[in-house]
N, CA, C and O atoms as a GROMACS GRO file, in nm:
protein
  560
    1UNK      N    1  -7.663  -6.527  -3.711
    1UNK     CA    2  -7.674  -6.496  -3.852
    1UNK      C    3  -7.637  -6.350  -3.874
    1UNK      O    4  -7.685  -6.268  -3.795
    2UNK      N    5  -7.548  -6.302  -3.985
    2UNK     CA    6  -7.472  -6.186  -4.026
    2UNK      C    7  -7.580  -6.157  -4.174
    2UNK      O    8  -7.589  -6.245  -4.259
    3UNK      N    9  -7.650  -6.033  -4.188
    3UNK     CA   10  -7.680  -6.013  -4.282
    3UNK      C   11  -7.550  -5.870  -4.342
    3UNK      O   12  -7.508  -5.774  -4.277
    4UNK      N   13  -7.519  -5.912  -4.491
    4UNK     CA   14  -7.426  -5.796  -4.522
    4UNK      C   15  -7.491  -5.790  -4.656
    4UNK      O   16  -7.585  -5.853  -4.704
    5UNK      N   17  -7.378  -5.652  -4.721
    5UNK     CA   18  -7.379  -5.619  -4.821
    5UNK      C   19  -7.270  -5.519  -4.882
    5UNK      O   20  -7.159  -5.529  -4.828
    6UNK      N   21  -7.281  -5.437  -4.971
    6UNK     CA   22  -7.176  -5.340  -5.005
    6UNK      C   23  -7.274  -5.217  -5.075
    6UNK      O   24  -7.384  -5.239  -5.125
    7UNK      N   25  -7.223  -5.114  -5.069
    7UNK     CA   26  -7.267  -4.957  -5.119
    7UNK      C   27  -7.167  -4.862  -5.158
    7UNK      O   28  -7.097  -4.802  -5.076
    8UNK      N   29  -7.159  -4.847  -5.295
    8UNK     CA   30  -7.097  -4.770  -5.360
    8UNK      C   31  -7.107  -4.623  -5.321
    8UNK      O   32  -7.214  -4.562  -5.320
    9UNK      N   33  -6.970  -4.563  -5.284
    9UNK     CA   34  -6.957  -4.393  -5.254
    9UNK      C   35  -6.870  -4.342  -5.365
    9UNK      O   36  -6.773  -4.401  -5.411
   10UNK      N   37  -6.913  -4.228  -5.401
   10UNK     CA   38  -6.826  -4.157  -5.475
   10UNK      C   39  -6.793  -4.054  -5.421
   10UNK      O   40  -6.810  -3.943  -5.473
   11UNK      N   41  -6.736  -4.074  -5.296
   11UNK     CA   42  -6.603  -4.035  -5.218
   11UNK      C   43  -6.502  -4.093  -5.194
   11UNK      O   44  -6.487  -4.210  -5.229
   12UNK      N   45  -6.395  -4.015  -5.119
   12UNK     CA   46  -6.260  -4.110  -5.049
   12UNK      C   47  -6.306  -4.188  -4.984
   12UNK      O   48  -6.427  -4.173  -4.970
   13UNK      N   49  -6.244  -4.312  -4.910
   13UNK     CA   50  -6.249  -4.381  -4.775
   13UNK      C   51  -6.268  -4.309  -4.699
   13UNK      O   52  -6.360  -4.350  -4.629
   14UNK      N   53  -6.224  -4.193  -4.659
   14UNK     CA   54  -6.162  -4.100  -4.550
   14UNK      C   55  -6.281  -4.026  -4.509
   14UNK      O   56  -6.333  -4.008  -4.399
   15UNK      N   57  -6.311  -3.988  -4.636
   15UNK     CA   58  -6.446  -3.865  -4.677
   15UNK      C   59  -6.573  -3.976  -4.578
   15UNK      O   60  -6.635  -3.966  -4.472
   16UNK      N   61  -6.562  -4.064  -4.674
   16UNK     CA   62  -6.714  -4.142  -4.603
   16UNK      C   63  -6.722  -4.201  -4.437
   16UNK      O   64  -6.810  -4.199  -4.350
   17UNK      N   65  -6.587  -4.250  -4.446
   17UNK     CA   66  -6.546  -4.316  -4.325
   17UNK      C   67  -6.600  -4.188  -4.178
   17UNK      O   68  -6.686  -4.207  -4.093
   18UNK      N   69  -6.524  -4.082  -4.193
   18UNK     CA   70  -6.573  -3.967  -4.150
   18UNK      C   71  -6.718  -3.901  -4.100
   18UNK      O   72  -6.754  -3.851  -3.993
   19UNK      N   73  -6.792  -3.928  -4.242
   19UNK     CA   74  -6.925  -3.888  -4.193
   19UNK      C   75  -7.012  -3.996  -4.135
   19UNK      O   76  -7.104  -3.965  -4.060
   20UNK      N   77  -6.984  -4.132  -4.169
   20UNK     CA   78  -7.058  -4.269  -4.091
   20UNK      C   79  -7.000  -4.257  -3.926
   20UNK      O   80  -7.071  -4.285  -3.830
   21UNK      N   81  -6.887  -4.220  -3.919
   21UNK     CA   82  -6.839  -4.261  -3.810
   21UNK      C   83  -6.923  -4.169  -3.666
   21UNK      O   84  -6.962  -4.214  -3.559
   22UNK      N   85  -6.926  -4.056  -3.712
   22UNK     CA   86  -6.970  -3.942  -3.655
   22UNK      C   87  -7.159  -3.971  -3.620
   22UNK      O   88  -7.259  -3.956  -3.690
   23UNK      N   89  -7.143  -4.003  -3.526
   23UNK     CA   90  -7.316  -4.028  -3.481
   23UNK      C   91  -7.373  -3.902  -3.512
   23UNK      O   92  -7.485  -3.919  -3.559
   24UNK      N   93  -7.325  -3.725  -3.500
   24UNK     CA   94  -7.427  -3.704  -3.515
   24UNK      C   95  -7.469  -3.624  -3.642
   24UNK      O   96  -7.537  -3.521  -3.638
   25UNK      N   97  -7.416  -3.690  -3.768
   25UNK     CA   98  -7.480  -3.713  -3.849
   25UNK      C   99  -7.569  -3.779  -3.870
   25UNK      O  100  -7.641  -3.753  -3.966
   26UNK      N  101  -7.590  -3.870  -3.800
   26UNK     CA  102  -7.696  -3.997  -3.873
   26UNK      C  103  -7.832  -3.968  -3.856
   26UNK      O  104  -7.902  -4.069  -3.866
   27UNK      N  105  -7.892  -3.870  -3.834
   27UNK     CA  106  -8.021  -3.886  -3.830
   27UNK      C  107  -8.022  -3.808  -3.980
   27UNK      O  108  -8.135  -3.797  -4.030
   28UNK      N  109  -7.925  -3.761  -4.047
   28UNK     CA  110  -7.979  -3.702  -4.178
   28UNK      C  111  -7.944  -3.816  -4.289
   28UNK      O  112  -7.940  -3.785  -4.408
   29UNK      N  113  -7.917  -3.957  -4.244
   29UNK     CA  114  -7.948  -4.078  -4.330
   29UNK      C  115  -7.998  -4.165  -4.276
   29UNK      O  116  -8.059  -4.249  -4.341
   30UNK      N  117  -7.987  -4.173  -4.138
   30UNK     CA  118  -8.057  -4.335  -4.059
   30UNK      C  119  -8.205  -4.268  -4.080
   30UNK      O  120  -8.247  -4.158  -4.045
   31UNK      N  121  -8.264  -4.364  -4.143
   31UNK     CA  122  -8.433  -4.336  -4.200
   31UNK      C  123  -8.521  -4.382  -4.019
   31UNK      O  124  -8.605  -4.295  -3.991
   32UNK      N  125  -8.516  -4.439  -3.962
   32UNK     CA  126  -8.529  -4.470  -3.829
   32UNK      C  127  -8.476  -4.341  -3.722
   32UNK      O  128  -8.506  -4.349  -3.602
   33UNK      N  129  -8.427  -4.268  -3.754
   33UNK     CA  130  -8.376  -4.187  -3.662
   33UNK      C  131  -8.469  -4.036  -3.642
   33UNK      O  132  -8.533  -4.016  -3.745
   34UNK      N  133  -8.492  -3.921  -3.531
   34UNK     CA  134  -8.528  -3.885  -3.542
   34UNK      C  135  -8.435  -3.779  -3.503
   34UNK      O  136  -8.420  -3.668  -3.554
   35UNK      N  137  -8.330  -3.870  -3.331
   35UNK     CA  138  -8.250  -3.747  -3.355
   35UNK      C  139  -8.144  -3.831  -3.265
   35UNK      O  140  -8.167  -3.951  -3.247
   36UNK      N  141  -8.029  -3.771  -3.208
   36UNK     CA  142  -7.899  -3.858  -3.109
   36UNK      C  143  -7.933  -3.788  -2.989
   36UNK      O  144  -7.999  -3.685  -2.982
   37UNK      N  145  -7.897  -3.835  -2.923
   37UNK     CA  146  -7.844  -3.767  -2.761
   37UNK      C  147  -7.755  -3.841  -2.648
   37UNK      O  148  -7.755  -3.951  -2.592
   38UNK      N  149  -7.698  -3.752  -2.644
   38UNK     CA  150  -7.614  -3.729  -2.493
   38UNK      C  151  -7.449  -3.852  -2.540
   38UNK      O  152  -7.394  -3.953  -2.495
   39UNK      N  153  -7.427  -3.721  -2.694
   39UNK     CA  154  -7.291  -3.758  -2.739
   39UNK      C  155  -7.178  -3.732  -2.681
   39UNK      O  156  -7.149  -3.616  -2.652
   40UNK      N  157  -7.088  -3.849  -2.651
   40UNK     CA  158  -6.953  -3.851  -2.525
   40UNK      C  159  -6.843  -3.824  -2.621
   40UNK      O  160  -6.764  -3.911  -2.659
   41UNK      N  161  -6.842  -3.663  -2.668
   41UNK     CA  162  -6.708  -3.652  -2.748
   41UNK      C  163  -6.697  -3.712  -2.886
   41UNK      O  164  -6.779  -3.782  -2.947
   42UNK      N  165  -6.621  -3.684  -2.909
   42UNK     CA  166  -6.554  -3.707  -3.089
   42UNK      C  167  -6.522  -3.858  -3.119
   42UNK      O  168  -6.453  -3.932  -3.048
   43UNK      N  169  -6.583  -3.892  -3.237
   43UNK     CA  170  -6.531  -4.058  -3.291
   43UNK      C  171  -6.414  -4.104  -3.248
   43UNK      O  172  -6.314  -4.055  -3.300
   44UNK      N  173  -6.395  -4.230  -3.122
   44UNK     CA  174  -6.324  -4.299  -3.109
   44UNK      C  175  -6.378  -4.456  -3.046
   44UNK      O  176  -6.498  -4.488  -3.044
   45UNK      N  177  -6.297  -4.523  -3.009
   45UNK     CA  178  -6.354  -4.666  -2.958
   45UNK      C  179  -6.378  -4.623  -2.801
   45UNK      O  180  -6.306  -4.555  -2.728
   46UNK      N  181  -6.538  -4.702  -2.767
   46UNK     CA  182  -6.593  -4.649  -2.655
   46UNK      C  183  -6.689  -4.491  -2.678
   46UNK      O  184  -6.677  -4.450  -2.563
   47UNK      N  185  -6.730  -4.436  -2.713
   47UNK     CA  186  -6.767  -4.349  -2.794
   47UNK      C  187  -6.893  -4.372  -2.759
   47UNK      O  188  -6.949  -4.439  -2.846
   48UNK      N  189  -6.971  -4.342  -2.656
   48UNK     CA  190  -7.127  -4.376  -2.641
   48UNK      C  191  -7.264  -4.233  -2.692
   48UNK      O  192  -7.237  -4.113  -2.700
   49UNK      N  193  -7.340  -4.267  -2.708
   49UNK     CA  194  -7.482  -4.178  -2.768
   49UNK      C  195  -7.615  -4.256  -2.715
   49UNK      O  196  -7.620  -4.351  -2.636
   50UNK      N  197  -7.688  -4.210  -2.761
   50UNK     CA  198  -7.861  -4.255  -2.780
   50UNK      C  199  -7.962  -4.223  -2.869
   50UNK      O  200  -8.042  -4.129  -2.866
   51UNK      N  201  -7.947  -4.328  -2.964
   51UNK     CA  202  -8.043  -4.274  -3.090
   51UNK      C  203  -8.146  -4.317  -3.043
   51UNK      O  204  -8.166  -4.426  -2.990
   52UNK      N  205  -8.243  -4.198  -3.068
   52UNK     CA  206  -8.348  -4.188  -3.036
   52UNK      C  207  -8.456  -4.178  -3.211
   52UNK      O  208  -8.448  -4.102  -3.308
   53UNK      N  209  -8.536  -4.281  -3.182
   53UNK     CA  210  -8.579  -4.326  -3.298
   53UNK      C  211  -8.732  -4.290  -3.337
   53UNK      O  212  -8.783  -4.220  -3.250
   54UNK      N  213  -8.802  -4.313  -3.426
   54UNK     CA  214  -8.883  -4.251  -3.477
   54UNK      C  215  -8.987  -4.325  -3.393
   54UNK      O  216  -9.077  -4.256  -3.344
   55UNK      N  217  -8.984  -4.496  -3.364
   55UNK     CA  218  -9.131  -4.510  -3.298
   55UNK      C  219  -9.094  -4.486  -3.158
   55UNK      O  220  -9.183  -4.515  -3.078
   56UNK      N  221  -8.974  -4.437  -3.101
   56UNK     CA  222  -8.962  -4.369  -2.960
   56UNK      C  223  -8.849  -4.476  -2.900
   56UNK      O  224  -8.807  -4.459  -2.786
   57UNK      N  225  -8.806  -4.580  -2.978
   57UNK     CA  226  -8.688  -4.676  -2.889
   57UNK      C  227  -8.576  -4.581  -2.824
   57UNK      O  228  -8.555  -4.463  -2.853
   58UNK      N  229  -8.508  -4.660  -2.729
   58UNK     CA  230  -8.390  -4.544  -2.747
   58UNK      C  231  -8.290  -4.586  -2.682
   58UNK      O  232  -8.240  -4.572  -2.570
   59UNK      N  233  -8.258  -4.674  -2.838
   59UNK     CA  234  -8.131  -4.805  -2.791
   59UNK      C  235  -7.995  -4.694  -2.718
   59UNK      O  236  -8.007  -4.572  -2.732
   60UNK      N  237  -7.863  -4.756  -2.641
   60UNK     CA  238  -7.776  -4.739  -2.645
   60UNK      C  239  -7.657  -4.741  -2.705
   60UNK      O  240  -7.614  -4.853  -2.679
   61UNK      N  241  -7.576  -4.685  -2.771
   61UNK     CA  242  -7.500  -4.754  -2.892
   61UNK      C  243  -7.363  -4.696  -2.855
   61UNK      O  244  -7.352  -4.579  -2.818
   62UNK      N  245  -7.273  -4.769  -2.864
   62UNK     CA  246  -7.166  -4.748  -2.825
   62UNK      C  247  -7.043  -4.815  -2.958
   62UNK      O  248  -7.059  -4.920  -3.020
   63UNK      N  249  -6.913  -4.707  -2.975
   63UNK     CA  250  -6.848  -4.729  -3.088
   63UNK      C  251  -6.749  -4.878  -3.040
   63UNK      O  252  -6.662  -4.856  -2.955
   64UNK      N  253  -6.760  -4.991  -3.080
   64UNK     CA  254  -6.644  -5.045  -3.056
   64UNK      C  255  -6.555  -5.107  -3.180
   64UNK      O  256  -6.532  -5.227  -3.177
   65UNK      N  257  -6.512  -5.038  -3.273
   65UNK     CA  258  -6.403  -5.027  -3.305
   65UNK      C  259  -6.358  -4.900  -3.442
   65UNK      O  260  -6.426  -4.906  -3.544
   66UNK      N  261  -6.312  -4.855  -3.439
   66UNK     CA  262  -6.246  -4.698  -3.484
   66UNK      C  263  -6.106  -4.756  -3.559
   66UNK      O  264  -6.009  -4.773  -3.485
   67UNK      N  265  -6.093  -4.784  -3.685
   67UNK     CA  266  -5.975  -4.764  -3.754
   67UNK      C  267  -5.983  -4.704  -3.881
   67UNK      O  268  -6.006  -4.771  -3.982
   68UNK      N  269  -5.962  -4.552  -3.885
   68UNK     CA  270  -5.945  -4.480  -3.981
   68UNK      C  271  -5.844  -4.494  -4.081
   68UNK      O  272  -5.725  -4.501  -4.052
   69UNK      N  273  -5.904  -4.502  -4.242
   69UNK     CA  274  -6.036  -4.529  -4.296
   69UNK      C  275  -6.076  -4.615  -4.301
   69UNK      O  276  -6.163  -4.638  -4.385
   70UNK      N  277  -6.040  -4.696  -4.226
   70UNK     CA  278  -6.074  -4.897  -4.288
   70UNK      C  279  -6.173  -4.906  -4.242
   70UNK      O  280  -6.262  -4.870  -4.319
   71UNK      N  281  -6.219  -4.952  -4.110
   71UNK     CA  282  -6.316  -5.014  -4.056
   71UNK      C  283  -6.372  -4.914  -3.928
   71UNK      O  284  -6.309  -4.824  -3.873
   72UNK      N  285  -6.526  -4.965  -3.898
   72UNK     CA  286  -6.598  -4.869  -3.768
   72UNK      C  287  -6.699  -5.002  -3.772
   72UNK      O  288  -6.748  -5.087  -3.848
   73UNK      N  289  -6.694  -4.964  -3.658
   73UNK     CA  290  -6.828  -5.043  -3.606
   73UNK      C  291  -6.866  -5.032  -3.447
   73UNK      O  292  -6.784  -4.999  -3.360
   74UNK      N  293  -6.979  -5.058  -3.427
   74UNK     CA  294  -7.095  -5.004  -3.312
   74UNK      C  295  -7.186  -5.142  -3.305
   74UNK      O  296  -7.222  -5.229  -3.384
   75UNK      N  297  -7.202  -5.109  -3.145
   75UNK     CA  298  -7.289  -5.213  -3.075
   75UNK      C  299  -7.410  -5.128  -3.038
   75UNK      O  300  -7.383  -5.026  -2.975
   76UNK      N  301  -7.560  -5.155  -3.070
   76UNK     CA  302  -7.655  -5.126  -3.002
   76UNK      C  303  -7.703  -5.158  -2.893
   76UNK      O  304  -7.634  -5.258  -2.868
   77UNK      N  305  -7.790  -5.144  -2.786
   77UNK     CA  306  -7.844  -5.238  -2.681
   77UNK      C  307  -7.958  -5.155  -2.635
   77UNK      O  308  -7.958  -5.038  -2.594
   78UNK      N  309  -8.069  -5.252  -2.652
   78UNK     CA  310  -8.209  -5.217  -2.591
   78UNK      C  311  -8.312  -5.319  -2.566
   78UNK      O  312  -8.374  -5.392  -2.644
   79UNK      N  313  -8.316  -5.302  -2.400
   79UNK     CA  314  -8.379  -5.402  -2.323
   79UNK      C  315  -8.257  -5.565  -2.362
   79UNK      O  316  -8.140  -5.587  -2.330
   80UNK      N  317  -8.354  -5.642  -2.439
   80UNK     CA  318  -8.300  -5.786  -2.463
   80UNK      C  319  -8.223  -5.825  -2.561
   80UNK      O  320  -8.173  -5.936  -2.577
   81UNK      N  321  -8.210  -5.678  -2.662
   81UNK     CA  322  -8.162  -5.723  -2.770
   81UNK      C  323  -8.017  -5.630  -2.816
   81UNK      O  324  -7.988  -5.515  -2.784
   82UNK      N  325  -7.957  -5.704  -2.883
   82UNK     CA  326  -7.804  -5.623  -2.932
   82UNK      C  327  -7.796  -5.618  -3.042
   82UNK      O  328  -7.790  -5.726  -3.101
   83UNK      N  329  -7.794  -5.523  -3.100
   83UNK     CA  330  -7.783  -5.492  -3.276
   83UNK      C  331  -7.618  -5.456  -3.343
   83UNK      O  332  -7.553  -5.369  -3.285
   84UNK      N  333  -7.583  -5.495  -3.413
   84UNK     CA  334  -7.393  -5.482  -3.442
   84UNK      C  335  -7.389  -5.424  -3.561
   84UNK      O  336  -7.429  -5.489  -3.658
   85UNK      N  337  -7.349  -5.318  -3.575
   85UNK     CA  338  -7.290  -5.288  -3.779
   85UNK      C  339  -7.148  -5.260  -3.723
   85UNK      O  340  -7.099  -5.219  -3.618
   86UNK      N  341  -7.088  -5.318  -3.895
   86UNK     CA  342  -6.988  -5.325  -3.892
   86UNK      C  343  -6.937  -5.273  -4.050
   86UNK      O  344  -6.958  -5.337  -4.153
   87UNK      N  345  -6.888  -5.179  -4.045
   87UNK     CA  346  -6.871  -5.092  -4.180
   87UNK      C  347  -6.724  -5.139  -4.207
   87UNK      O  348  -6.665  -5.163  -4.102
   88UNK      N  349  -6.645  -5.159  -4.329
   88UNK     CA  350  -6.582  -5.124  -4.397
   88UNK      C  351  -6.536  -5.095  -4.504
   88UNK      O  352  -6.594  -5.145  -4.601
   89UNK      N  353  -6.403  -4.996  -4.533
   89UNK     CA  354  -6.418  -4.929  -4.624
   89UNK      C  355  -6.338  -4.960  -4.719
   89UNK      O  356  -6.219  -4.963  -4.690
   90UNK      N  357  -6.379  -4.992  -4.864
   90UNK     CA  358  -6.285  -5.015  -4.945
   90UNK      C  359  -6.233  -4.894  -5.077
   90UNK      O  360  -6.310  -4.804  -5.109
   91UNK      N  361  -6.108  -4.908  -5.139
   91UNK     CA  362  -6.086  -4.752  -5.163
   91UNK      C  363  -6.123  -4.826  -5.343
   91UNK      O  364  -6.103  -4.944  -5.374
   92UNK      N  365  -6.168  -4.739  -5.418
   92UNK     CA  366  -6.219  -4.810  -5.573
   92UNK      C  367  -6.199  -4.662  -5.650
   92UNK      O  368  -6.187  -4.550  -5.598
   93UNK      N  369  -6.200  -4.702  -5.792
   93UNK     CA  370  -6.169  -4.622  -5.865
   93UNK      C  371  -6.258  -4.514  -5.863
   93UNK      O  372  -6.198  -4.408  -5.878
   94UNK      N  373  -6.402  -4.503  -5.845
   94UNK     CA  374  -6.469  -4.361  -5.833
   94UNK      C  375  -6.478  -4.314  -5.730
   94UNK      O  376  -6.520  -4.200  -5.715
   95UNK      N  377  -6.441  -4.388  -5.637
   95UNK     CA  378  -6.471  -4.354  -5.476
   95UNK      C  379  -6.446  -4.447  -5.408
   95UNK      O  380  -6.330  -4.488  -5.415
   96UNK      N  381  -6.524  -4.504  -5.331
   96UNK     CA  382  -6.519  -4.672  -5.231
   96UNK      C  383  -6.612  -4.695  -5.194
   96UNK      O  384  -6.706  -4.626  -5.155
   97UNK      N  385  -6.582  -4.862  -5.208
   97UNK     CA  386  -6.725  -4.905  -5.135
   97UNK      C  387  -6.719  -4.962  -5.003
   97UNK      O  388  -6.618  -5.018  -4.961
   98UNK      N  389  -6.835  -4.951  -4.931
   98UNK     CA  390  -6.896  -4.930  -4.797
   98UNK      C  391  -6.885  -5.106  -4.798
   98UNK      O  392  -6.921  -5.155  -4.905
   99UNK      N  393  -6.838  -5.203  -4.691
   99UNK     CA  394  -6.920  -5.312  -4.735
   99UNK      C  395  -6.983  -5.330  -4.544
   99UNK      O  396  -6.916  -5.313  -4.443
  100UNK      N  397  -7.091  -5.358  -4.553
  100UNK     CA  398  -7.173  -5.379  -4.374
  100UNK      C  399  -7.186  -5.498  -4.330
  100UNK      O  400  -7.234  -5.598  -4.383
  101UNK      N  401  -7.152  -5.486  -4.255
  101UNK     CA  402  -7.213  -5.638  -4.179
  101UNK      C  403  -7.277  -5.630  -4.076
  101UNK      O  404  -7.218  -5.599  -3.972
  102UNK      N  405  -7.434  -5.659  -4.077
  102UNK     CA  406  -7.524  -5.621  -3.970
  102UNK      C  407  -7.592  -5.751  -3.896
  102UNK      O  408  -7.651  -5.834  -3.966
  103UNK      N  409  -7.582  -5.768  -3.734
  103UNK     CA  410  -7.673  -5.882  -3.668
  103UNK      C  411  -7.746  -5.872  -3.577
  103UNK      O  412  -7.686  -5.822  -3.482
  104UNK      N  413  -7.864  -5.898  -3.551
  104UNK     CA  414  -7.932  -5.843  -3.444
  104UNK      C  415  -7.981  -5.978  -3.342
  104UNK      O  416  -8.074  -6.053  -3.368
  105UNK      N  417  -7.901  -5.985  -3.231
  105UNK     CA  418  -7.957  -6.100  -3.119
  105UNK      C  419  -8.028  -6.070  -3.027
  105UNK      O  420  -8.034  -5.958  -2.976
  106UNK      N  421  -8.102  -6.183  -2.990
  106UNK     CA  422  -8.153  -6.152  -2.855
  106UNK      C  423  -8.137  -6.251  -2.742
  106UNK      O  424  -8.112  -6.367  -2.774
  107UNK      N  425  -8.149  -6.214  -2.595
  107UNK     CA  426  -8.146  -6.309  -2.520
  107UNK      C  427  -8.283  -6.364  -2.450
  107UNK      O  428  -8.387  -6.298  -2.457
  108UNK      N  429  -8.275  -6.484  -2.385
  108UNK     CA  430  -8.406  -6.511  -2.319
  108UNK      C  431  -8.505  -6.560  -2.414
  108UNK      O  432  -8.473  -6.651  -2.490
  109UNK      N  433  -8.643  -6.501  -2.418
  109UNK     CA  434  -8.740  -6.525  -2.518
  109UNK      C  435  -8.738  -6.482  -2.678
  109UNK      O  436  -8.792  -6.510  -2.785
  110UNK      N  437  -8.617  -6.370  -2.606
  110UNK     CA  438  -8.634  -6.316  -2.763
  110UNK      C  439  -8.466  -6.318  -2.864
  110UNK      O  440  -8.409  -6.244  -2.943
  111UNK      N  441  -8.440  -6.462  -2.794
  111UNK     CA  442  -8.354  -6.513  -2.871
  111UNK      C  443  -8.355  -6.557  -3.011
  111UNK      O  444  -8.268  -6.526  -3.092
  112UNK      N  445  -8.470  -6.640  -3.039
  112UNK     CA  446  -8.497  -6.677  -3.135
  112UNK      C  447  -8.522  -6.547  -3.278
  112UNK      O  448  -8.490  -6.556  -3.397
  113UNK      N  449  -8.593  -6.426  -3.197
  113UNK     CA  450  -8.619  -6.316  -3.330
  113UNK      C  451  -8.465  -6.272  -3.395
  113UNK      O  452  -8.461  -6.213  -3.502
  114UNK      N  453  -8.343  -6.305  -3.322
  114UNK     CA  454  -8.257  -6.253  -3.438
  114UNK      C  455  -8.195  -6.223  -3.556
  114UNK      O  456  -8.143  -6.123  -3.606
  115UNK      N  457  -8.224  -6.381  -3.596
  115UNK     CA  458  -8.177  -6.391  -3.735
  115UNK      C  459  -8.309  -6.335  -3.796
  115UNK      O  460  -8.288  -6.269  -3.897
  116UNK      N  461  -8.438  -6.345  -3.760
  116UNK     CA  462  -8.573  -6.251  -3.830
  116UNK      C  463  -8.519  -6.144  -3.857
  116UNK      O  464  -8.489  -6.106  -3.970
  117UNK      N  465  -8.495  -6.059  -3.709
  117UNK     CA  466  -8.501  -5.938  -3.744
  117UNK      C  467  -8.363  -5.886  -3.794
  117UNK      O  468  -8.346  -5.764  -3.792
  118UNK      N  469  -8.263  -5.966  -3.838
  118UNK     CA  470  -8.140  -5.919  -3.907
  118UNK      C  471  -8.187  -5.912  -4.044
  118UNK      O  472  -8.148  -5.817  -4.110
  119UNK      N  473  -8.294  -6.029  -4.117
  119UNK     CA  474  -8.326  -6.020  -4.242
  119UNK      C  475  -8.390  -5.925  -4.268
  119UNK      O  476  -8.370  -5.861  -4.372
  120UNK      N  477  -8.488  -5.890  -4.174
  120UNK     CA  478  -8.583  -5.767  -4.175
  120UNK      C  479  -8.482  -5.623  -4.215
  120UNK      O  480  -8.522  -5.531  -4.287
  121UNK      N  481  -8.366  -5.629  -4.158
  121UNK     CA  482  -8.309  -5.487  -4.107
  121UNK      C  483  -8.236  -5.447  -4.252
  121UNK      O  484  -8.229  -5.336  -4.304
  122UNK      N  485  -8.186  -5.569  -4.298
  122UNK     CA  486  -8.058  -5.565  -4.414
  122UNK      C  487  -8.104  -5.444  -4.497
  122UNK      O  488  -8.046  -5.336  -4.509
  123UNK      N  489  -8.216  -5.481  -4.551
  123UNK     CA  490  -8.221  -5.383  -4.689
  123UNK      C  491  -8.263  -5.215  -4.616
  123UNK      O  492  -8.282  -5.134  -4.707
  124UNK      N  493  -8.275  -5.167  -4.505
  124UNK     CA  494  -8.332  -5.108  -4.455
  124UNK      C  495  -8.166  -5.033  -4.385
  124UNK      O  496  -8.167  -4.912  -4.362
  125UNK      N  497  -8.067  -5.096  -4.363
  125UNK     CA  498  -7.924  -5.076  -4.412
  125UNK      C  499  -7.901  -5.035  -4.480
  125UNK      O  500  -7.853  -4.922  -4.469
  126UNK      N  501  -7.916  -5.092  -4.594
  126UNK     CA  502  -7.878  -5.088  -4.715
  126UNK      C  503  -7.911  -4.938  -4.796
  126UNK      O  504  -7.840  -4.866  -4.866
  127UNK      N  505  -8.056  -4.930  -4.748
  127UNK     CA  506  -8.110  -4.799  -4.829
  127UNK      C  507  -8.048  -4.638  -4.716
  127UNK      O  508  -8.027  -4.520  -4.748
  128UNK      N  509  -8.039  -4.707  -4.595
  128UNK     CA  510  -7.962  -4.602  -4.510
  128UNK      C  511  -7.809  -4.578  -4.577
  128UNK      O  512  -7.780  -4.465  -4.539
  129UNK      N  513  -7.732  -4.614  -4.632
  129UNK     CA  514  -7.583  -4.634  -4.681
  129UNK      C  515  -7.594  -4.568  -4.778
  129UNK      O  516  -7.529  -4.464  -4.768
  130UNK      N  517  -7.657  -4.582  -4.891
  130UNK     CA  518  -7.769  -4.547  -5.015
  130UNK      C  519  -7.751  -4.382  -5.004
  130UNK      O  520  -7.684  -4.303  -5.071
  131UNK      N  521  -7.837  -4.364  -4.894
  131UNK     CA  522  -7.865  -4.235  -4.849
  131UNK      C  523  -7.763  -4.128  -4.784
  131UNK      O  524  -7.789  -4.009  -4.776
  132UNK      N  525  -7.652  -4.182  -4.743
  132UNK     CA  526  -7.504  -4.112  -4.644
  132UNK      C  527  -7.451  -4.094  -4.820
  132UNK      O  528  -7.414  -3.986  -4.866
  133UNK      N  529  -7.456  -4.207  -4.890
  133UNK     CA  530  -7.363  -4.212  -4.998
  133UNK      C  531  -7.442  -4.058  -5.086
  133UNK      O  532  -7.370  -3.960  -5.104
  134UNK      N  533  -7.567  -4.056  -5.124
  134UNK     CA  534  -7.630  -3.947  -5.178
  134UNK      C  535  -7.572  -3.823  -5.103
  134UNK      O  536  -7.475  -3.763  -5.148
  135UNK      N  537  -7.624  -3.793  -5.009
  135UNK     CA  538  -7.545  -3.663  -4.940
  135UNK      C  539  -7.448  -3.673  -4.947
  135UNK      O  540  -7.409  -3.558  -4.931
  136UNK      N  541  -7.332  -3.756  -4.967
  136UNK     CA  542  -7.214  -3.707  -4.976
  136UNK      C  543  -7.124  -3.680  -5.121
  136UNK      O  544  -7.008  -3.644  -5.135
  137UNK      N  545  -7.212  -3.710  -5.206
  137UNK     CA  546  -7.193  -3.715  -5.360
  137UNK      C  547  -7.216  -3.551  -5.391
  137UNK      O  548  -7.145  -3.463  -5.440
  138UNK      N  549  -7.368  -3.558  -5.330
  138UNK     CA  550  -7.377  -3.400  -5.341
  138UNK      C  551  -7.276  -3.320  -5.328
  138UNK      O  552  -7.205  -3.273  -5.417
  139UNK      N  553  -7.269  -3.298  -5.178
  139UNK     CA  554  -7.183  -3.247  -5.093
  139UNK      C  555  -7.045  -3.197  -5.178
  139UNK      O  556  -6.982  -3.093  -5.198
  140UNK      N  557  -7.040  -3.331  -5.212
  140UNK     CA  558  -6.885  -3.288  -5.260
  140UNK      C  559  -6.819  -3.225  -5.417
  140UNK      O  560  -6.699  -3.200  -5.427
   0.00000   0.00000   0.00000
């Protein structure tokens, strides 16, 4: 199960695409985040980090796919489970919109929590996107 949605920027593609892509921005919108570590170089595919999160997880996340401005997306992994966003960018008259596609599986026992915890995660996405889109409205 794919939970998505879309989030209006009033920036370029380029502009937004840019600051999502870049892990280590995200702890000044991923509401879960507290901080990154042990970033392998500049946004491209293969591109690994470790967000390190507020109740102490500290999934692995790695970029797998980089096409500027269109599309980004990243695989998480911690312990049993794999978390996927998948951003792209569409270009619109005030700016563009973000549209996500987020899924979270698991294997073994904790196969079954995925599609839970994808419903759980969506709006919690959603208000993270929300939040990149605010700072960058400012910003600009």
């Amino acid at each position: 199960m794919t939970g998505s949605g879309a989030v209006s920027f009033g920036v370029a593609p380029d502009v937004a695409f840019d600051y999502l892509a870049d892990p280590r921005n995200r702890p000044a919108w991923q509401s879960s985040l507290s901080r990154v570590e042990a970033v392998t170089g500049e946004p491209r595919i293969g591109q690994r980090w470790v967000d390190v999160t507020r109740p102490g997880l500290r999934p692995s996340m790695e970029t797998t796919e980089l096409d500027r401005p269109y599309r980004w997306a990243e695989l998480g992994r911690w312990r049993a489970l794999r978390a996927a966003l998948a951003l792209t960018f569409v270009a619109a008259d005030a700016g563009c919109e973000v549209v996500f596609e987020f899924a979270v599986e698991g294997d073994g026992l904790l196969r079954p929590t995925g599609p839970a915890l994808t419903r759980l995660a969506v709006p919690a996405v959603r208000a993270d996107l929300r939040r990149a889109a605010a700072i960058l409205t400012t910003s600009a």
